[in-house]
TORDRENDREN-121972 format. One record per residue (C-alpha): z negated, y, x negated. Coordinates in steps of 0.5 Angstrom, whole numbers, plus 500, padded with zeros to 3 digits. Layout:
BEGIN
<node><c3>Z</c3><c2>Y</c2><c1>X</c1></node>
...
end
This chain:
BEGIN
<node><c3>524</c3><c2>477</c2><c1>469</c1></node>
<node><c3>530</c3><c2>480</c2><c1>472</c1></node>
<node><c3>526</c3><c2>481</c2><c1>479</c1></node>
<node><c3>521</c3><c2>484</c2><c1>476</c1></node>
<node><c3>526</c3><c2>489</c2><c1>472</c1></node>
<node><c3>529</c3><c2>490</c2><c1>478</c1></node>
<node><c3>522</c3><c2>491</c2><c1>482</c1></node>
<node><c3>519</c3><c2>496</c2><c1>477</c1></node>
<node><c3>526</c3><c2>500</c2><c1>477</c1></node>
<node><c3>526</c3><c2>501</c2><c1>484</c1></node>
<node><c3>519</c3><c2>503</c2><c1>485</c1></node>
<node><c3>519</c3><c2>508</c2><c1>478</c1></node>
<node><c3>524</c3><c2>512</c2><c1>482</c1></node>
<node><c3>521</c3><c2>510</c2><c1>489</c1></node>
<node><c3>515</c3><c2>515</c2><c1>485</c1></node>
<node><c3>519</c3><c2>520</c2><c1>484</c1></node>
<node><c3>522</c3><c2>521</c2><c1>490</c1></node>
<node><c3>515</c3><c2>521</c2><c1>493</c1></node>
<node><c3>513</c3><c2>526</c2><c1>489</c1></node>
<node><c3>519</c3><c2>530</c2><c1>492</c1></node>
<node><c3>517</c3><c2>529</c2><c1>499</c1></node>
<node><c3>510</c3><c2>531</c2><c1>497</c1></node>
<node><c3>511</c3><c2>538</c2><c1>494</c1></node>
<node><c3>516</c3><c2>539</c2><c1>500</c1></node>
<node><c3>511</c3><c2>537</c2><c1>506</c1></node>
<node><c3>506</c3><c2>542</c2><c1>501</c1></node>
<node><c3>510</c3><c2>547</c2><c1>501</c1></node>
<node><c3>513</c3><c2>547</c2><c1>508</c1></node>
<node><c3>506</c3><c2>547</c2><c1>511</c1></node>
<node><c3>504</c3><c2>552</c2><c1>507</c1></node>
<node><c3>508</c3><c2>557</c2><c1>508</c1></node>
<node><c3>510</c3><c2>561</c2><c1>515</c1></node>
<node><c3>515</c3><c2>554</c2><c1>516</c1></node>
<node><c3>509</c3><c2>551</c2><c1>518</c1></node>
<node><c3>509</c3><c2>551</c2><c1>526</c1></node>
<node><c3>516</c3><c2>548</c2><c1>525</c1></node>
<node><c3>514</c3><c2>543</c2><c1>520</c1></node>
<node><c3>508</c3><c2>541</c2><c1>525</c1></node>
<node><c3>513</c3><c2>542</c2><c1>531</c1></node>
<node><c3>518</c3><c2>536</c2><c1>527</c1></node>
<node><c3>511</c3><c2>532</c2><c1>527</c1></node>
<node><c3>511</c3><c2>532</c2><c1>534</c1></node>
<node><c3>517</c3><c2>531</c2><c1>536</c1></node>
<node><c3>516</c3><c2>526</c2><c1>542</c1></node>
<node><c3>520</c3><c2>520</c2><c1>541</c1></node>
<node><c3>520</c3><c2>515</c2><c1>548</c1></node>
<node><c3>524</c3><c2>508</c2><c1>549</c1></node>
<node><c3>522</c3><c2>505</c2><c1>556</c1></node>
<node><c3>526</c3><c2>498</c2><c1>557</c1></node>
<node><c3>524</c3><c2>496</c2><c1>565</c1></node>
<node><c3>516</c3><c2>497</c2><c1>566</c1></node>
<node><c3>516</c3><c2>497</c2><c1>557</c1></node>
<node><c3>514</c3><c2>504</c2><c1>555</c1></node>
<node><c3>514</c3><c2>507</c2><c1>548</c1></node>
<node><c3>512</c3><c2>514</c2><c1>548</c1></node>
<node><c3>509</c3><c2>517</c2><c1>542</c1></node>
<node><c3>510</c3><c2>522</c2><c1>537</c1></node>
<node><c3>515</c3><c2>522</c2><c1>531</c1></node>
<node><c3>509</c3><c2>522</c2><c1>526</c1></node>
<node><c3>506</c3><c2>516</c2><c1>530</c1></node>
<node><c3>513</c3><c2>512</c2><c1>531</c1></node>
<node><c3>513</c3><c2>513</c2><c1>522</c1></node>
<node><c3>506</c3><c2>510</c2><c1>521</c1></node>
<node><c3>507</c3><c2>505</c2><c1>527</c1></node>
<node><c3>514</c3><c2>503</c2><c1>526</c1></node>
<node><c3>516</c3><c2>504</c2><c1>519</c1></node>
<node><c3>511</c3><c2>503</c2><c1>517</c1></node>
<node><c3>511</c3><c2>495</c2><c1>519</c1></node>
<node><c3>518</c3><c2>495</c2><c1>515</c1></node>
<node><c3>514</c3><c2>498</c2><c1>509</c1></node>
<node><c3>508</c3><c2>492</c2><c1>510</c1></node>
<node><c3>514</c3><c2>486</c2><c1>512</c1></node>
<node><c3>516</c3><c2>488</c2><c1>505</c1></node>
<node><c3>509</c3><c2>486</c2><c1>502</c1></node>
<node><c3>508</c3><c2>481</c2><c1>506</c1></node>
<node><c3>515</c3><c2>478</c2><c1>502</c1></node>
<node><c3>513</c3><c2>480</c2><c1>495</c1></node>
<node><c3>506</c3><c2>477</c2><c1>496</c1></node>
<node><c3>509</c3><c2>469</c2><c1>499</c1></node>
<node><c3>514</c3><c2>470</c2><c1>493</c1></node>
<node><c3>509</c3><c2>472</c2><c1>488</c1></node>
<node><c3>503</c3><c2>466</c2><c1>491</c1></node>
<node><c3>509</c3><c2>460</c2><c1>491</c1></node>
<node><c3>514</c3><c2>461</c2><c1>485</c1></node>
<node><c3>511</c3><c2>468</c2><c1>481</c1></node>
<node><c3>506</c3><c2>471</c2><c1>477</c1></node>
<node><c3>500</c3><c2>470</c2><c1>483</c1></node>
<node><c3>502</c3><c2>461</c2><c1>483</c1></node>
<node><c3>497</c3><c2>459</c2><c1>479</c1></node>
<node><c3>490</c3><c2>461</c2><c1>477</c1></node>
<node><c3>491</c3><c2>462</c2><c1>470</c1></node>
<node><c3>497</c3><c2>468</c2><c1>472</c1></node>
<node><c3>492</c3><c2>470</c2><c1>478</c1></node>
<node><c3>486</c3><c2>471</c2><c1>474</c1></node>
<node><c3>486</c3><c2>477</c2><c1>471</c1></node>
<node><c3>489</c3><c2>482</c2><c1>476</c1></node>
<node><c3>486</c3><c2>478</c2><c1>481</c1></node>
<node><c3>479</c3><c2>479</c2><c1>478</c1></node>
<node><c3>481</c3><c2>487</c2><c1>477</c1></node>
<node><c3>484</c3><c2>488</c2><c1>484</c1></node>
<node><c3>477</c3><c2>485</c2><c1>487</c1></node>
<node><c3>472</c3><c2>490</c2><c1>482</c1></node>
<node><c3>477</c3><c2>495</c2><c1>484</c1></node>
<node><c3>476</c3><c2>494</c2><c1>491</c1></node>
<node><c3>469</c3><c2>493</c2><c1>491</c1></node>
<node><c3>466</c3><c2>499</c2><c1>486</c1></node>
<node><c3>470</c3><c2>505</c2><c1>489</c1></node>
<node><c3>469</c3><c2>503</c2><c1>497</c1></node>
<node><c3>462</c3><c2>503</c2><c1>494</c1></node>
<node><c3>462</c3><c2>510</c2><c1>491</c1></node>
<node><c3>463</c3><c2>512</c2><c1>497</c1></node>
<node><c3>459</c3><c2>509</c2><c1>501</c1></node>
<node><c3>453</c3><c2>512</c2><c1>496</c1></node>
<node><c3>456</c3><c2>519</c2><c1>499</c1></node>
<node><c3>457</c3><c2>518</c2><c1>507</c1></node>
<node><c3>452</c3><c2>512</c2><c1>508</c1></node>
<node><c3>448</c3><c2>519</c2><c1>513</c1></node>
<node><c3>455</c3><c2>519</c2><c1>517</c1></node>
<node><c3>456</c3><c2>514</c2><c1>521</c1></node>
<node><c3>463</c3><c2>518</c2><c1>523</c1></node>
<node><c3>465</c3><c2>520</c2><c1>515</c1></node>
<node><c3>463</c3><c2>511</c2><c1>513</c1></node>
<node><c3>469</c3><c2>508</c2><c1>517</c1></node>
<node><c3>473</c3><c2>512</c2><c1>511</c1></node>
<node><c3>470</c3><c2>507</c2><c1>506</c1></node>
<node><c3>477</c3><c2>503</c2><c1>505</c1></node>
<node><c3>480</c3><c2>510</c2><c1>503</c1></node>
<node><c3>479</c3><c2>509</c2><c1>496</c1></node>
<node><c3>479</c3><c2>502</c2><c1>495</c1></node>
<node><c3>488</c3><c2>502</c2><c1>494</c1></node>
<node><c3>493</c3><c2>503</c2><c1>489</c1></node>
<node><c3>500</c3><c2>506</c2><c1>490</c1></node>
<node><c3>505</c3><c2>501</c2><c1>486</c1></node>
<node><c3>511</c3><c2>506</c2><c1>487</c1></node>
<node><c3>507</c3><c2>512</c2><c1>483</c1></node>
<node><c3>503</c3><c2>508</c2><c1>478</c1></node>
<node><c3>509</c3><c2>504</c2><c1>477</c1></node>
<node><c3>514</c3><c2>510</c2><c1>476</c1></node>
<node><c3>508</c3><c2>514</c2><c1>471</c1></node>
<node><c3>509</c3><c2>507</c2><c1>467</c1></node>
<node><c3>516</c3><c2>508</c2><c1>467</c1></node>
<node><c3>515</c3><c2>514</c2><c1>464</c1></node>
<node><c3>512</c3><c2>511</c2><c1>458</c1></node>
<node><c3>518</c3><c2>507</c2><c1>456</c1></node>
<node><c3>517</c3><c2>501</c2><c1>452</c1></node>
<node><c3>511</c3><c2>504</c2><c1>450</c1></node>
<node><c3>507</c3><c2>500</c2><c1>455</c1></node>
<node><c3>508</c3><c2>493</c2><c1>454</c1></node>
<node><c3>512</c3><c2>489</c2><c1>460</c1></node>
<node><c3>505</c3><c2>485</c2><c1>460</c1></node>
<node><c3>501</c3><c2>491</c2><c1>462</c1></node>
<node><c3>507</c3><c2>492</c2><c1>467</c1></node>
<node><c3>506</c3><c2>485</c2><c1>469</c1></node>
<node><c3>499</c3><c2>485</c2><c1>471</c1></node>
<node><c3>499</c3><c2>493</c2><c1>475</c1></node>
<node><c3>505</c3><c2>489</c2><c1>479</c1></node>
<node><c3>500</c3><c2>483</c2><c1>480</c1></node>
<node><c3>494</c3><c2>487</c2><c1>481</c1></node>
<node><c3>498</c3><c2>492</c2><c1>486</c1></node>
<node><c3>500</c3><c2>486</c2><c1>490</c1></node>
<node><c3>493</c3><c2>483</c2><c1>491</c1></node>
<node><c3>491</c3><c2>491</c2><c1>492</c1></node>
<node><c3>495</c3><c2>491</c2><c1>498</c1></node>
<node><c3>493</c3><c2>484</c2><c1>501</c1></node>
<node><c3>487</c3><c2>486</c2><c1>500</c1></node>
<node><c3>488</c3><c2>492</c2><c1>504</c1></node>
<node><c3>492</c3><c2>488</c2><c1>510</c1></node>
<node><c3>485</c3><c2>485</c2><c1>510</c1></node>
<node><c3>481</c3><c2>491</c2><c1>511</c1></node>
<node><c3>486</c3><c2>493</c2><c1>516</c1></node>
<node><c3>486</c3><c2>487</c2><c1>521</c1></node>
<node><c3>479</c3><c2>486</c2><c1>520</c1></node>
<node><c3>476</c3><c2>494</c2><c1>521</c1></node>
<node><c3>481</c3><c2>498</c2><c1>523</c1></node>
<node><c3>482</c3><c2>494</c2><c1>531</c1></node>
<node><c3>481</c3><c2>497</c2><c1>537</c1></node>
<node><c3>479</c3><c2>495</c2><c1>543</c1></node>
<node><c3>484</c3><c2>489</c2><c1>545</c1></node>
<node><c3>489</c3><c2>487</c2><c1>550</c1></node>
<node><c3>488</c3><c2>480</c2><c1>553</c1></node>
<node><c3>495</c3><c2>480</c2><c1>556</c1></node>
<node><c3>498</c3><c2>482</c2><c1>548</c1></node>
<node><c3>494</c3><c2>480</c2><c1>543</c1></node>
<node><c3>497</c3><c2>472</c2><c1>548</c1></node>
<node><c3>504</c3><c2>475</c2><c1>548</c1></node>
<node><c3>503</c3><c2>475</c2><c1>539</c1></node>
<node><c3>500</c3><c2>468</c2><c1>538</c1></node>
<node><c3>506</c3><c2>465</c2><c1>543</c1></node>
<node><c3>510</c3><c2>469</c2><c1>538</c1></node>
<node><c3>507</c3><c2>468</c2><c1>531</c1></node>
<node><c3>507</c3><c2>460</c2><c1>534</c1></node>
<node><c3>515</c3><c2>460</c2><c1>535</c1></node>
<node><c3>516</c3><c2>464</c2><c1>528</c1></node>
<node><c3>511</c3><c2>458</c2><c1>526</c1></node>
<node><c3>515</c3><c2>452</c2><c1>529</c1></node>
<node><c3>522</c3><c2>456</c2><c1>526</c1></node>
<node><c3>519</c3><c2>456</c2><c1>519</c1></node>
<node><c3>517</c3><c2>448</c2><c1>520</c1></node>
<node><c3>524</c3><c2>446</c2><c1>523</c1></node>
<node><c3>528</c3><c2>449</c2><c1>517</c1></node>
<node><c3>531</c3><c2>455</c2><c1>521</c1></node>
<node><c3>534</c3><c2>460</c2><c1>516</c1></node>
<node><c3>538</c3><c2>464</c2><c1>521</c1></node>
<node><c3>534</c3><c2>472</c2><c1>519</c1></node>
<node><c3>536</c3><c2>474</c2><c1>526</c1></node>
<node><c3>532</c3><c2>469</c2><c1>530</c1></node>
<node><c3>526</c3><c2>472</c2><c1>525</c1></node>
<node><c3>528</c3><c2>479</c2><c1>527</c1></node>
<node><c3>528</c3><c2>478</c2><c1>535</c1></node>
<node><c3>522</c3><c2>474</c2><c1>535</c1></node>
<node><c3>519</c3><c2>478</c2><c1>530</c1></node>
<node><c3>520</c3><c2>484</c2><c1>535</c1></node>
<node><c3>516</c3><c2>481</c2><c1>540</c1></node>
<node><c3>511</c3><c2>480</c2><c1>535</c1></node>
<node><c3>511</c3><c2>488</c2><c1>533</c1></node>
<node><c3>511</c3><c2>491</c2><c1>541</c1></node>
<node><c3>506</c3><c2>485</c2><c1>543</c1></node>
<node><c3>500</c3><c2>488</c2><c1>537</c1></node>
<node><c3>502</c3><c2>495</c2><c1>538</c1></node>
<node><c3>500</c3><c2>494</c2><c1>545</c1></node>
<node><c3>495</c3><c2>490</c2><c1>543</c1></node>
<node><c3>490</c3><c2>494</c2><c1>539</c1></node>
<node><c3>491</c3><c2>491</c2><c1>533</c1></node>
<node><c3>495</c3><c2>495</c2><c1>529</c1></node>
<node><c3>501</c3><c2>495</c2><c1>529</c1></node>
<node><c3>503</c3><c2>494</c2><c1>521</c1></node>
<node><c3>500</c3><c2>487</c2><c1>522</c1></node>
<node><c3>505</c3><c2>484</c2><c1>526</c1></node>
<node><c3>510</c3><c2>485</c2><c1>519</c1></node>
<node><c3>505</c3><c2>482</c2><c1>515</c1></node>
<node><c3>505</c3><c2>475</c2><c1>520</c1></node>
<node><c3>513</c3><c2>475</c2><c1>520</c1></node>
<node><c3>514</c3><c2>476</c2><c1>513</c1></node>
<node><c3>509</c3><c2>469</c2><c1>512</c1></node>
<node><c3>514</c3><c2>465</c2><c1>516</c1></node>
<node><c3>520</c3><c2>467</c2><c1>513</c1></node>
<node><c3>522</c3><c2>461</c2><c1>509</c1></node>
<node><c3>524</c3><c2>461</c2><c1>502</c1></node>
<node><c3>528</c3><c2>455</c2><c1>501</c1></node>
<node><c3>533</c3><c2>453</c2><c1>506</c1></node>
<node><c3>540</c3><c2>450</c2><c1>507</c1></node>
<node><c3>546</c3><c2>454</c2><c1>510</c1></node>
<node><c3>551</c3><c2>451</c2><c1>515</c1></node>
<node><c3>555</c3><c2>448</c2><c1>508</c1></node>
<node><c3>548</c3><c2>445</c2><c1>506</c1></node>
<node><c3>548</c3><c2>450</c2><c1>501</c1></node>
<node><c3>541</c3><c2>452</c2><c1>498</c1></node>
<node><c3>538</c3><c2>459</c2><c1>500</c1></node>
<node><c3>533</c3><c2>463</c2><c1>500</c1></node>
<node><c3>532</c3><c2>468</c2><c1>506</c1></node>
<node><c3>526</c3><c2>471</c2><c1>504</c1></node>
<node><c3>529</c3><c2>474</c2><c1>498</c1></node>
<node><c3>535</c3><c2>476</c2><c1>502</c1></node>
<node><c3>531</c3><c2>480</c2><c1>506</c1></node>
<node><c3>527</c3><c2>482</c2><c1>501</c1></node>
<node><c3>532</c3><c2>485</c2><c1>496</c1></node>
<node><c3>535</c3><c2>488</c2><c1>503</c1></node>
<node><c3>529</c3><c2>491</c2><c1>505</c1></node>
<node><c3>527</c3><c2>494</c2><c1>497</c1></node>
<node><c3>533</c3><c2>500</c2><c1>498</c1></node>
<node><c3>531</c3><c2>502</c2><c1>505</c1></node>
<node><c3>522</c3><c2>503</c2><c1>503</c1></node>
<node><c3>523</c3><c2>505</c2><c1>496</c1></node>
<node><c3>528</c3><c2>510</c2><c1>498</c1></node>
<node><c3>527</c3><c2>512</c2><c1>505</c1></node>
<node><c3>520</c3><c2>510</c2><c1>509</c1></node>
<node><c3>515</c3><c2>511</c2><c1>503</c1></node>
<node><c3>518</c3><c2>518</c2><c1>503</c1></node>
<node><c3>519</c3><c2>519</c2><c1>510</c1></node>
<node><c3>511</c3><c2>516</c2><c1>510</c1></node>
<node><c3>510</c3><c2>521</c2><c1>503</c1></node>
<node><c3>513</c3><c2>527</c2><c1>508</c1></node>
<node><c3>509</c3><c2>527</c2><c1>515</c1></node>
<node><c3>502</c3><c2>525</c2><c1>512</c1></node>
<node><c3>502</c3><c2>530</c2><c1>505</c1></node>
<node><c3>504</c3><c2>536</c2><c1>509</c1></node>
<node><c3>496</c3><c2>539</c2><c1>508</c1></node>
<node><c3>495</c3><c2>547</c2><c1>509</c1></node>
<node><c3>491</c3><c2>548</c2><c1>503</c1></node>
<node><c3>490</c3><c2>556</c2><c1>505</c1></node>
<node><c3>485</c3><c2>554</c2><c1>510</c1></node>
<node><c3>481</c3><c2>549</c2><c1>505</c1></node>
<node><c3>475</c3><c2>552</c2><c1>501</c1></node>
<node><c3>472</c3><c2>549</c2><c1>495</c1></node>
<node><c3>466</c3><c2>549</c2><c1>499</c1></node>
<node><c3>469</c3><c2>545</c2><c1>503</c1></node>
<node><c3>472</c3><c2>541</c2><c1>498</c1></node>
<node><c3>465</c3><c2>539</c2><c1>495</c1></node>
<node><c3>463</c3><c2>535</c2><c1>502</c1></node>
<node><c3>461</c3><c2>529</c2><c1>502</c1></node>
<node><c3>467</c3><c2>525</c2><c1>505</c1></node>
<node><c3>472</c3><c2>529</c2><c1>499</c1></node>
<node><c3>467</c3><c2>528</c2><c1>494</c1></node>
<node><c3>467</c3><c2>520</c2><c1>496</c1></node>
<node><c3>474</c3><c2>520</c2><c1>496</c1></node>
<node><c3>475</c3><c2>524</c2><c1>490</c1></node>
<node><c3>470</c3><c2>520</c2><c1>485</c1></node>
<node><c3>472</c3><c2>513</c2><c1>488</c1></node>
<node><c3>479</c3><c2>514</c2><c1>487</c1></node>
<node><c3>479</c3><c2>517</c2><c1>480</c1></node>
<node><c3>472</c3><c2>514</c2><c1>477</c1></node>
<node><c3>472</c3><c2>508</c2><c1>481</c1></node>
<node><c3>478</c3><c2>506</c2><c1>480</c1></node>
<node><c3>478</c3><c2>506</c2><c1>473</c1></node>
<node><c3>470</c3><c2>502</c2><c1>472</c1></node>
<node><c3>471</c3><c2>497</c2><c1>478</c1></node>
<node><c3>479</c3><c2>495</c2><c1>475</c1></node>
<node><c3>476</c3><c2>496</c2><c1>467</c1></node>
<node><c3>470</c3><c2>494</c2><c1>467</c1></node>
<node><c3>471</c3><c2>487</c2><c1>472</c1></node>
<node><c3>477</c3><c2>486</c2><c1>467</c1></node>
<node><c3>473</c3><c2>487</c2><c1>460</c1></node>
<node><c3>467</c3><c2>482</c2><c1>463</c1></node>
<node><c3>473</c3><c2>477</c2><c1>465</c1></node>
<node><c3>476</c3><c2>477</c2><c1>458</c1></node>
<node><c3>469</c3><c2>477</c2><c1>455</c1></node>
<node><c3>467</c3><c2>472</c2><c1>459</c1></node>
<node><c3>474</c3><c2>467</c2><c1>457</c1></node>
<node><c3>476</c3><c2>468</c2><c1>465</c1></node>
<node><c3>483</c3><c2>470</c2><c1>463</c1></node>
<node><c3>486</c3><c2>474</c2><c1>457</c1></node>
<node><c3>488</c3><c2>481</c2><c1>455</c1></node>
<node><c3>495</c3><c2>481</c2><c1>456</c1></node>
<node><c3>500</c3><c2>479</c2><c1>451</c1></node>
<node><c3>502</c3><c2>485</c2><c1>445</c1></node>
<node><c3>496</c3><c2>490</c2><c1>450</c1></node>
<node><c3>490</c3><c2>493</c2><c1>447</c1></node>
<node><c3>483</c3><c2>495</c2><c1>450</c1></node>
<node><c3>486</c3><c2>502</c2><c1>451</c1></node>
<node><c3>492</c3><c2>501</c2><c1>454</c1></node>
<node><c3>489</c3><c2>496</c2><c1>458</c1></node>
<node><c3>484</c3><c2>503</c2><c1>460</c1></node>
<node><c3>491</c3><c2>507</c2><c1>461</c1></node>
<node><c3>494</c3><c2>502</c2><c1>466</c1></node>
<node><c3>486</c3><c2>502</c2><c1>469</c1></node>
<node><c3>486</c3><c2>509</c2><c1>470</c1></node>
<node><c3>493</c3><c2>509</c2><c1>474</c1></node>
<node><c3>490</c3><c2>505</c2><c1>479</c1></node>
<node><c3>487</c3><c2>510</c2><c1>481</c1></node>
<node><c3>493</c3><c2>513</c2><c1>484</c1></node>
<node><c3>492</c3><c2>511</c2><c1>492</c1></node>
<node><c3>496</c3><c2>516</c2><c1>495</c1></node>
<node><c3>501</c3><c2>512</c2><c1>501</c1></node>
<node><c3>496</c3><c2>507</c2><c1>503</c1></node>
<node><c3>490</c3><c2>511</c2><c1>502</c1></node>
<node><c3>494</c3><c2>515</c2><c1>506</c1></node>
<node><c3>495</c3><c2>511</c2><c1>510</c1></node>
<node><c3>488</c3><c2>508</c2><c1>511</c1></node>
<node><c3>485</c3><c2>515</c2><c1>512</c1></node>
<node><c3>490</c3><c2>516</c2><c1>519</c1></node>
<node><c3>487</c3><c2>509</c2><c1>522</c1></node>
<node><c3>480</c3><c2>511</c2><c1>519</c1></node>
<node><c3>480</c3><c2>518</c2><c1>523</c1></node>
<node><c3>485</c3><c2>518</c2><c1>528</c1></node>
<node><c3>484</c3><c2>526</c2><c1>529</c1></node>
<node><c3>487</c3><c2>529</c2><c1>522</c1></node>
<node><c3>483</c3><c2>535</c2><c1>523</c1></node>
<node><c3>477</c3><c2>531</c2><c1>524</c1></node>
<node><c3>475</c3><c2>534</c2><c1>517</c1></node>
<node><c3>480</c3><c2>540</c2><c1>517</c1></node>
<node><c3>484</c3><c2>536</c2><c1>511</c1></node>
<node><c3>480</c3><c2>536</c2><c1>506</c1></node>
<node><c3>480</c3><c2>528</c2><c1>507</c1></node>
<node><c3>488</c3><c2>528</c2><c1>505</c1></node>
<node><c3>488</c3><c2>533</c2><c1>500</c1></node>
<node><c3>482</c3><c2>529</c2><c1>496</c1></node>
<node><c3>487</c3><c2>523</c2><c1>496</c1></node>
<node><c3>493</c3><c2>529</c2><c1>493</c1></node>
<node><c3>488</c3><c2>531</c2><c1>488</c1></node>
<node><c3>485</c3><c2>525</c2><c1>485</c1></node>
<node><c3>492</c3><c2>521</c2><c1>485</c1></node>
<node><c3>495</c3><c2>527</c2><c1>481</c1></node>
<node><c3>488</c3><c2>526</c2><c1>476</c1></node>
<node><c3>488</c3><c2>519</c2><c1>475</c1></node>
<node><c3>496</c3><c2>520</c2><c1>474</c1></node>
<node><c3>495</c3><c2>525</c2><c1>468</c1></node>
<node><c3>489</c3><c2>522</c2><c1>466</c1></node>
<node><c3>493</c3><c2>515</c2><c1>465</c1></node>
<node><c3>499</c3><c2>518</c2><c1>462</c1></node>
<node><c3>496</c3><c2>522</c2><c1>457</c1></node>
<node><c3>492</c3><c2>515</c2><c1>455</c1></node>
<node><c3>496</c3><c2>511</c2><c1>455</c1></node>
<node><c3>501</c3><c2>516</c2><c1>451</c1></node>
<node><c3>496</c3><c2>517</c2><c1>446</c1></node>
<node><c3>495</c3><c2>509</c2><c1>445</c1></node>
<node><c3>498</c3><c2>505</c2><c1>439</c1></node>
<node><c3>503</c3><c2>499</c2><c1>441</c1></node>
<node><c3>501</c3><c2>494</c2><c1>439</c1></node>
<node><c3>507</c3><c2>489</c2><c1>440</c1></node>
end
C-alpha cells in the first residue's frame, strides 16, 4: 500500500501544478503577452550529430521528446501493476478493466455520432476516450477520507488500462507514412532491449543507450515517437541481481526516479505549451460545432455512462464486485471524474490535427471546458456521498 500512497500523492500535487501551468498559459495567450508566449512555443531547438538531423520547434521537442519519458513512465506502471499489482489477476482487473473499455467505447461513439459527415473532424474520434490520472487523482485528494482507498485503487487501475488503451490507439491510428530504413533500426533496437532483459542485465545504462536509439529511430520512422518509451519500459526487468548478487529491481528504481521529473516538470511544462488557447477569438457559435460539441459530450457525458454503466452491468452480473466500503453514488462521483481528459486528450488532439488552427481551437478549449465540467460535477458528487466505511 505504500506505493500506492506514494503514487496518489505525487499525481494529486501533480494536478494541482497543472492546474497552475493551465490558468498561466490561458492567461499569457490571452493577453497582449500573447506574440511572446506563441514565439517561446516556436523556438527552434536543432541538434545534428554527423548526417542525424533534429530540428524542431520547442513546442514539438515537448511533445516528442518529453513526452515519451512521460510514456516511459506508464509503460513502467503498466508492467508492474500487470506482474505484481492491482491488474495481476483477473478478479483485481475486472472491474476497472470492464470500466476502462465502456469508457473508451461509449465516448469515441458519442463522437462518432457528431462528425461521422466529416471525414477531416473523424480522425479526432479518440480525443475524448482518455482520463487525466494527475487531476482526477488530485480532486480525489481533495476529498480526504471521504473517498474510500478502494474507490481510489480502481480509478488508479482504470486510469492505467486508459492510458494502455490510448498507447494502442496511438500506435495503431495515429502513424504516418513510414521509413523502411528506421522502422529497421527499431526492431534490431527493440531485439537488443529483448535479448538484455532475457540475459538478466540490470545495468539502467545499457537500457537508456539503447533506449535511445529506439527513441531517434521511431521518430524518424513515422511512428510516433512516444512509443518507443512504451517498448523500453516492456524490457526493463523488475528483478534481478546486482554485482554482489544482491536482489534489485530496475524497473522500480527508474520508476520512483521518473515519478518527480512527470509529476512535477513534464505534465506542466505539456499542461503549458498546449493549453495556451486565445479564447477572445472563439465565439459560442464556434463552440456549438460539431468537432467541440463531439469532444464536449463525449468527455463529460460519455465519460460517465460508458464507465458507470459497464461498471453497474458488471457488478449486476457477478463479474466483479463494487469496491470495498464504496456505494453506487460514490462509484458515479469517481465516474464522472474520468471525464477529466485533459493531458492525453491534449495530447490525442495534436497527433489527431497536426495543424492547431485547423478548428481555430475550439477543439483544446472543448477539452478545458468538459474537463473542468466533469472535475466540479465529480467533486460535488462525490462530497455529497455518505461514507460508507
Amino acid at each position: 500500500m505504500k506505493i500506492i500512497e506514494e503514487f496518489i500523492q505525487k499525481e494529486s500535487a501533480s494536478g494541482i501544478l497543472l492546474i497552475l501551468a493551465t490558468l498561466l498559459a490561458l492567461l499569457l495567450s490571452n493577453t497582449f503577452m500573447s506574440p511572446l508566449y506563441e514565439s517561446f512555443l516556436h523556438i527552434p531547438v536543432h541538434i545534428s550529430v554527423g548526417a542525424l538531423q533534429l530540428d524542431k520547434s520547442l513546442y514539438h521537442w515537448v511533445n516528442d521528446g518529453l513526452m515519451a519519458v512521460f510514456f516511459l513512465l506508464i509503460g513502467l506502471e503498466v508492467k508492474r501493476e500487470i506482474l505484481e499489482g492491482h491488474l495481476s489477476s483477473m478478479r483485481q482487473i475486472a472491474l476497472p478493466g470492464i470500466a476502462a473499455i465502456g469508457g473508451m467505447l461509449v465516448p469515441a461513439a458519442i463522437y462518432l455520432i457528431f462528425n461521422w459527415h466529416n471525414p477531416l473532424a473523424i480522425n479526432g474520434w479518440a480525443i475524448p476516450t482518455a482520463t487525466d490520472i494527475a487531476f482526477a487523482l488530485g480532486i480525489l485528494s481533495l476529498l480526504g477520507k471521504r473517498v474510500p482507498v478502494s474507490l481510489k485503487v480502481f480509478l488508479m487501475a482504470l486510469a492505467i488500462i486508459d492510458d494502455l488503451g490510448a498507447i494502442v490507439i496511438i500506435a495503431i491510428f495515429y502513424t504516418t507514412d513510414l521509413s523502411t530504413l528506421s522502422i529497421v533500426v527499431a526492431l534490431v533496437s527493440l531485439a537488443i532491449l529483448i535479448t538484455l532483459n532475457r540475459l538478466g542485465v540490470t545495468k539502467k545504462a545499457a537500457y537508456f543507450i539503447v533506449g535511445l536509439i529506439l527513441w531517434i529511430s521511431v521518430l524518424k520512422s513515422g511512428v510516433h515517437a512516444t512509443l518507443a518509451g512504451v517498448a523500453l519500459a516492456f524490457t526493463i526487468p523488475l528483478h534481478g541481481k546486482d554485482s554482489n548478487g544482491q536482489p534489485i529491481s530496475p524497473l522500480k528504481e527508474i520508476e520512483h526516479g521518473l515519478h518527480f521529473w512527470v509529476a512535477f516538470f513534464i505534465l506542466p511544462l505539456f499542461a503549458f505549451v498546449n493549453a495556451g488557447v486565445d479564447i477572445r477569438a472563439i465565439s459560442l457559435n464556434q463552440m456549438a460545432g460539431s468537432v467541440p460539441l463531439g469532444i464536449m459530450l463525449g468527455l463529460f457525458i460519455g465519460k460517465q455512462l460508458g464507465v458507470f454503466g459497464f461498471s453497474w452491468l458488471a457488478i449486476k452480473l457477478k463479474l466483479a464486485s463494487l469496491p470495498d466500503n464504496s456505494n453506487w453514488r460514490q462509484l458515479y462521483g469517481v465516474s464522472v471524474l474520468t471525464g477529466i481528459g485533459f493531458t492525453m486528450s491534449l495530447f490525442i488532439v495534436s497527433l489527431a490535427f497536426e495543424d492547431d488552427s485547423i478548428f481555430q481551437y475550439t477543439d483544446k478549449l472543448a477539452i478545458l471546458v468538459a474537463s473542468f465540467m466533469s472535475g466540479t460535477v465529480g467533486y460535488l458528487v462525490l462530497k455529497t456521498s455518505k461514507n460508507t466505511s
